[in-house]
Structure formats: C-alpha cells, structure tokens
C-alpha positions as CSV (number, residue, x, y, z in Angstrom):
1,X,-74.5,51.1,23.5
2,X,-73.0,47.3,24.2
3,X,-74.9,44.7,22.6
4,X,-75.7,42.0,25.9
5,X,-73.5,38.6,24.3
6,X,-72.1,35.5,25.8
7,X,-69.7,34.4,23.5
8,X,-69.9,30.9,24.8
9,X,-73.3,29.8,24.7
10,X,-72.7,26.5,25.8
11,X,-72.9,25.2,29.9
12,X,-70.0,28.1,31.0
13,X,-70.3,31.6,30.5
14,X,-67.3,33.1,29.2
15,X,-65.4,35.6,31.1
16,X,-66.6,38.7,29.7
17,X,-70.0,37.5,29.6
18,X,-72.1,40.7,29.7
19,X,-75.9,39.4,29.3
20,X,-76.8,40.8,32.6
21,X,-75.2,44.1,32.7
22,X,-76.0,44.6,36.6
23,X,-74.1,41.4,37.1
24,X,-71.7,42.0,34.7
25,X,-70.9,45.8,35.9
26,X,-70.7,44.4,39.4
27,X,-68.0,42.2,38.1
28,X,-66.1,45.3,36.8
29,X,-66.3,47.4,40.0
30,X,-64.8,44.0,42.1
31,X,-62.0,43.2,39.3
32,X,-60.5,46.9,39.8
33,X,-61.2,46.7,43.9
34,X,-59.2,43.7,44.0
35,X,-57.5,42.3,40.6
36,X,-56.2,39.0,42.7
37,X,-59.7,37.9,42.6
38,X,-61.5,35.0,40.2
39,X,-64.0,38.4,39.3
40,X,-65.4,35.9,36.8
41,X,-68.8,33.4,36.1
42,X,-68.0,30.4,38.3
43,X,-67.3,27.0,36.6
44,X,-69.3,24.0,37.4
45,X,-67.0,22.0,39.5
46,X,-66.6,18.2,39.6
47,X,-66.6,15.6,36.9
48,X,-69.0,15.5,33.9
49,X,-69.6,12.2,34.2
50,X,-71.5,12.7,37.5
51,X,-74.3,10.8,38.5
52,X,-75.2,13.9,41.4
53,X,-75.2,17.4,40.5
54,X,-75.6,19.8,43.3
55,X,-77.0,23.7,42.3
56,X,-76.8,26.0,44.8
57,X,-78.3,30.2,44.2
58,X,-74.9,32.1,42.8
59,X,-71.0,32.5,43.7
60,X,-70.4,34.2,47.4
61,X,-68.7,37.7,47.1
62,X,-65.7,36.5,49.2
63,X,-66.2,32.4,48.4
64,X,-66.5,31.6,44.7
65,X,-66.4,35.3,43.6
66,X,-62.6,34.9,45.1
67,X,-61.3,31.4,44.5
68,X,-62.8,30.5,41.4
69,X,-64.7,27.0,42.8
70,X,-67.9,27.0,43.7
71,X,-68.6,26.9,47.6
72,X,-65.0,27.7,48.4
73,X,-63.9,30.3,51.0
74,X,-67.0,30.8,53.0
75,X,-68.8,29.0,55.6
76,X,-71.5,27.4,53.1
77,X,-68.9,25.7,51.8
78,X,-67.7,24.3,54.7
79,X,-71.0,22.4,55.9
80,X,-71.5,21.3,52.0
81,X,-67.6,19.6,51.5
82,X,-67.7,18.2,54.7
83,X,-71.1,16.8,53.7
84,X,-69.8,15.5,50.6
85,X,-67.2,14.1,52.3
86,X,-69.0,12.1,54.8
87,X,-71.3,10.2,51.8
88,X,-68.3,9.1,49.5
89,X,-69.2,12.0,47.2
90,X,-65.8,13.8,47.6
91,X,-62.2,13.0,48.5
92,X,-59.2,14.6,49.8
93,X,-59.3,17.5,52.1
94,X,-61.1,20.5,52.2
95,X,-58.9,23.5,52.6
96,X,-61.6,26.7,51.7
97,X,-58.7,26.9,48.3
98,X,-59.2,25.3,45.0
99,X,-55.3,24.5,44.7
100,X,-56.0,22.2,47.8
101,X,-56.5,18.9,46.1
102,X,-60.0,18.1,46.8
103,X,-61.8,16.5,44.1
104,X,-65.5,14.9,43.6
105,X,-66.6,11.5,43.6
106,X,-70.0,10.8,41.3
107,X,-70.6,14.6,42.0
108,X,-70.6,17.8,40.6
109,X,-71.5,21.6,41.7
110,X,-72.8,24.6,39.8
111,X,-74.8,27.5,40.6
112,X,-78.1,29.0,39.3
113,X,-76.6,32.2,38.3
114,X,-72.7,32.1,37.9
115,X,-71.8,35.4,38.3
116,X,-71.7,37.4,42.2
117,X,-74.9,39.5,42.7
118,X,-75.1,42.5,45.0
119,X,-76.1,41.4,48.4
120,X,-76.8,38.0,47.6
121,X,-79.2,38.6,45.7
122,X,-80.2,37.9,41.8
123,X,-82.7,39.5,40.0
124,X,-86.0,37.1,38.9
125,X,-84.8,38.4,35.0
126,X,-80.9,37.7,36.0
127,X,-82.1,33.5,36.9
128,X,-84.1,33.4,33.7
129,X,-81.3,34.9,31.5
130,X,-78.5,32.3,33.6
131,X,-80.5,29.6,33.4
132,X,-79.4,28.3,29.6
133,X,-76.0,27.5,31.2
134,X,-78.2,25.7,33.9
135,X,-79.9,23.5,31.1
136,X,-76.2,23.1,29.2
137,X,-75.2,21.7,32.3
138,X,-78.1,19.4,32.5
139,X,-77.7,18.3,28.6
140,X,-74.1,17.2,28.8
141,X,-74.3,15.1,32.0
142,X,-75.5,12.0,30.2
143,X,-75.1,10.3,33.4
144,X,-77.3,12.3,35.4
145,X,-79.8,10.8,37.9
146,X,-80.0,13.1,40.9
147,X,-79.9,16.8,42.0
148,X,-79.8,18.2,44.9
149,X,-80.9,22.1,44.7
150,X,-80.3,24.3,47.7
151,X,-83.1,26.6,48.5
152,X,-86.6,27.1,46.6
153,X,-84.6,29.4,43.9
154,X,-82.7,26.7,42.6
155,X,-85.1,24.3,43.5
156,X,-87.8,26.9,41.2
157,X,-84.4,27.2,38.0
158,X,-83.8,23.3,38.2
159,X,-87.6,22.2,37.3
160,X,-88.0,24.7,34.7
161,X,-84.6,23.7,32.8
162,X,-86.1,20.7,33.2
163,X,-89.7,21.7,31.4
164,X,-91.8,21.6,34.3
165,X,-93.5,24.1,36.4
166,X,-92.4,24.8,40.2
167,X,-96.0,25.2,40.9
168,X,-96.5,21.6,40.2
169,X,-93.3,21.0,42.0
170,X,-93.5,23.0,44.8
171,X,-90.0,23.5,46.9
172,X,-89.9,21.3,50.2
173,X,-87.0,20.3,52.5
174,X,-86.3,16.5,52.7
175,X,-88.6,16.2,49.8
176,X,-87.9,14.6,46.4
177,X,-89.2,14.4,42.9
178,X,-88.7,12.3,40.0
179,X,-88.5,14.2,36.8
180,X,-88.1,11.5,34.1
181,X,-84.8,10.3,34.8
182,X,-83.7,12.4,37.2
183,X,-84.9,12.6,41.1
184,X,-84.7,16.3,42.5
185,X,-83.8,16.5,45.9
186,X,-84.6,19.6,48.2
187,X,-82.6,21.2,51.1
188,X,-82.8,24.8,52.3
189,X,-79.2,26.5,51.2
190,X,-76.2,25.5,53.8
191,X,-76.0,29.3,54.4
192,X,-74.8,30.9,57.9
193,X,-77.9,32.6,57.7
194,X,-79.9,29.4,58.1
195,X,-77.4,27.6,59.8
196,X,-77.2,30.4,62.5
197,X,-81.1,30.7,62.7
198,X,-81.4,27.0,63.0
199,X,-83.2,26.8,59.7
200,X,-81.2,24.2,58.4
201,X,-79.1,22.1,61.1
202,X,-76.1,19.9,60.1
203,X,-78.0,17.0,60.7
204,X,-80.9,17.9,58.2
205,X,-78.6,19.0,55.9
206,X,-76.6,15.3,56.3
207,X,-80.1,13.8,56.4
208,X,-80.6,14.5,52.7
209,X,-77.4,14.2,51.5
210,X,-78.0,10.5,53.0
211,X,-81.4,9.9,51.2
212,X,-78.9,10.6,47.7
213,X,-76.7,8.5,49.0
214,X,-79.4,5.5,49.1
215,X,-80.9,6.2,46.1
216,X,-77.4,6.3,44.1
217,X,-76.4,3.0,45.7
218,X,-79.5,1.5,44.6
219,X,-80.0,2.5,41.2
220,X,-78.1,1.2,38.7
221,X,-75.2,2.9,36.9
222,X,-76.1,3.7,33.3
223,X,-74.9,1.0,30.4
C-alpha cells in the first residue's frame, strides 16, 4: 500500500504529490491520455512580492490541467486576465498560453486545490488536505493586503487558512472583510457557467476587481 506524501511541504505541491489519491490517480489516467499535458499541481502564478492574491476553486481539465498557469486555456480565464488587465494588475497580452508573455503587476494567482478534480469538483476532505499549500502561500507573501476568492469554496478555504470561521464570515458577492491585515474580497467564480447563467456579469466581476483597485491605491505599501 502507498504511503499519501508530498515531498514538498512548503506553498507548491510537488509533482508526484499523492496526498489525495482520487486527485492524484486522476492525474495518472490524464498524463497517459495525453503525455503533452502540465498533468501536474498548478503553480501559483505571479510575483511573491504581491500585494493582491487572487484564489480561485482548482486547475480546469483543459485550462491549467493543460498549460501549466493557472486560469489559462479556458474561458474563466479570459474574463479574469482581461480583468486584470483593465486595473493595472497585469501587463502584456493575454494569449490562453503561458509562453505568451503576460506577466502580473502587484498580483498573484493560485487555486484552493492545485491538482484537476473529476467534474470540477473537489472533495470537502481533498480542500482540507490542499489547503496547507493555501496557508504556505499566505505565509510567504509578506506583502500581502488583499484577496480576492472566487466563489464561497475559496472564499470558505481562505478564512480558515487564515484562523477564522466562514460562519462568522459568511461568503457574499461585492462584499469584503478585513482579517487582520488582509481585506478578503468576494466574487462568484468567472466561470462560463455563471457567466452564461448571468450569475456573474462582466461588469460585477470588473466592479470588484475596481473596489481592490481603490483600496490598493489607498493603502500604503508596506516599509
């Protein structure tokens, strides 16, 4: 019988990361479909340094699962780099590829649970075993003062790494929280699903990507 390990405890998961073996065995059966693939946990993307960080619920099958970025090569992705663009919070162009220069301003992006689930969909025990790379994340971004989490799952993941309780801090669009030294931002998830069902429109998505933008330009930088 495998032993579950992560050999790299840290904020990244190591390739052969196995502690969820559903996850893990998914992985498997997508590296032999098509060996071309990233078939790996999904690096954070974007500086460390980062005043924003932006979690979103796991890797796409076809998007991150594929290219290796988070949000890259499905439609999600679209609305959010465009987004990112539009506040100052990326530069370059967005091209759906990670070889296509793009590159984050004050911003980073990471996932609740870094490796592709079947349909979408992560077990409650698959976020809770994730979420140390979540709170490794958190600890080295000494520069951290907002989050943005997209949809009540990472909204739920982000206020426990950060030793609260989501039923104190309950998931809201347009809504906000400060957390010691960090404001939480909510928006539903930038999915097609939402997007298509009028759940989230670009313009409420924009609308809270422009209430970051104020509070970052009023703030001060840390010393």
């Amino acid at each position: 019988m495998t032993t579950a390990t992560c050999p790299d405890p840290g904020s990244t998961p190591s390739p052969d990361c196995n502690l969820c073996p559903r996850l893990a065995a998914f992985r498997r059966e997508w590296q032999a479909r098509e060996p071309a693939w990233f078939n790996a946990p999904v690096p954070s993307f974007g500086p460390v340094g980062a005043r924003l960080l932006v979690v979103g619920l796991a890797p796409g099958l076809r998007g991150a699962n594929r290219t290796g970025r988070p949000f890259t090569g499905d439609y999600a992705g679209d609305l959010l780099y465009e987004t990112l663009l539009t506040f100052g919070l990326a530069r370059g162009r967005y091209a759906a590829s990670p070889d296509d220069g793009l590159e984050l301003a004050d911003s980073r992006i990471t996932n609740a649970v870094r490796c592709v689930p079947p349909e979408n969909k992560p077990t409650g025990a698959e976020i809770v075993t994730c979420r140390r790379f979540l709170s490794g994340t958190l600890a080295e971004m000494a520069n951290l003062q907002a989050i943005v989490a997209l949809g009540r799952v990472a909204h739920d993941t982000v206020v426990r790494a950060l030793g609260r309780a989501p039923t104190r801090v309950p998931f809201r669009h347009g809504g906000h929280y400060d957390l010691g030294n960090v404001r939480l931002f909510d928006s539903y998830h930038c999915s097609r699903y939402n997007t298509n069902t009028r759940v989230l429109t670009p313009e409420m998505f924009r609308a809270v990507f422009g209430d970051v933008r104020d509070f970052l330009d009023a703030v001060p930088r840390a010393a």
